[in-house]
N, C-alpha and C positions, 0 to 999 in steps of 0.2 A: 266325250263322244256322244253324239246323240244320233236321235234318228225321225224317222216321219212314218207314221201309218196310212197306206194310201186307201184300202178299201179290206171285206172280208173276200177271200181268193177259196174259201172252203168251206161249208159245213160237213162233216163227218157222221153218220150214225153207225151204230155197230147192229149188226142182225144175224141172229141163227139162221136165217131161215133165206137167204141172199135171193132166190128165185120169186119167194112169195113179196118179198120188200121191192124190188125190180118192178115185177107186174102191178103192184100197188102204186109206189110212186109214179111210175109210165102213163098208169091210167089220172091220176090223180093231176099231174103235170100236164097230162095229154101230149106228152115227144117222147120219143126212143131216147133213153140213151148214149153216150156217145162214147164210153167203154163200157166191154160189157163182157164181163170174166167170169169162171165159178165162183172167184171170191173178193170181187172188188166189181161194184158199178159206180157210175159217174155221169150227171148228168149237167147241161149245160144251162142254169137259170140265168138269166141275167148277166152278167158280166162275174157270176160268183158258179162254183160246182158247188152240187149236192154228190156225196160218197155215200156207197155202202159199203160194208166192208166188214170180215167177219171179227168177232170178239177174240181179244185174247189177254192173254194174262196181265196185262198193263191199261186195255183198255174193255172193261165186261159190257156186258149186254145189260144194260138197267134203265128205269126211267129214274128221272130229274135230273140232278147234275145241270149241266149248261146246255141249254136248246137256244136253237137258231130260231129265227122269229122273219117269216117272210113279206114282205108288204104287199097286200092286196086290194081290188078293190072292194070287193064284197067278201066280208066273213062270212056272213048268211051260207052266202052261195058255195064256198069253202065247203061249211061245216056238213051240208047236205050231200057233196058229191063225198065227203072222205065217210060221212053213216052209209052211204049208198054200194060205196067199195070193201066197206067189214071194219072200216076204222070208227072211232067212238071220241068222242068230245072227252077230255082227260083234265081242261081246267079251262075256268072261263065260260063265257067271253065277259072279261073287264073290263069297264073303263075306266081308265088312268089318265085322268082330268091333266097333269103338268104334261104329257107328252102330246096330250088331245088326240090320243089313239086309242082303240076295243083293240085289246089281246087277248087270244086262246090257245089252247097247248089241245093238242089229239095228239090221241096214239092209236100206228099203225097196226092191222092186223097182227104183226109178230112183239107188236111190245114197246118199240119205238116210239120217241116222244120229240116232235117238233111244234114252233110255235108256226100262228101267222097274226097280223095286226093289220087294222086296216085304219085310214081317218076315222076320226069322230063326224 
């Protein structure tokens, strides 16, 4: 049996804090989300959702682990609106010559850790 992987259909983060992660990423995205619960938001990127959702005993609130990595076109301009909103540059910006992309990892005001990458 086999199978085909067609694209990513989710990134997940987990947050204490679901109201402050919401207003963060809304401003950060710049669009409302398109669910929008006391304990689960979901927003529509690209043909992929971004989740929030709260921690629980199978999946905690921590950084590193596995991050999602968004494609942009300007890191620069990324890293300034997410210092502007309370979030902090958490690793990076690399550049990773075989992939010919700059990647960096911020994390959100409550702790949260996503990437973005943009061309070289």
């Amino acid at each position: 049996m086999s199978f085909k992987i067609k694209e990513v259909s989710a990134i997940r983060i987990f947050s204490n804090d679901i109201k402050k992660s919401r207003d963060f990423y809304a401003a950060l995205f710049a669009q409302e989300p398109i669910e929008d619960l006391e304990s689960f938001v979901s927003f529509k990127i690209g043909g992929s959702c971004f989740d929030i959702t709260m921690p629980d005993s199978k999946n905690p609130h921590s950084q590193g682990g596995s991050v999602g990595y968004w494609l942009v076109d300007n890191i620069d301009a990324v890293l300034k609106k997410v210092e502007g909103l309370g979030g902090k540059l958490y690793r990076g910006p690399l550049n990773v010559p075989e992939t010919q992309r700059t990647i960096m990892q911020i994390q959100d005001p409550t702790g949260s850790v996503i990437g973005f990458e943009a061309l070289l």
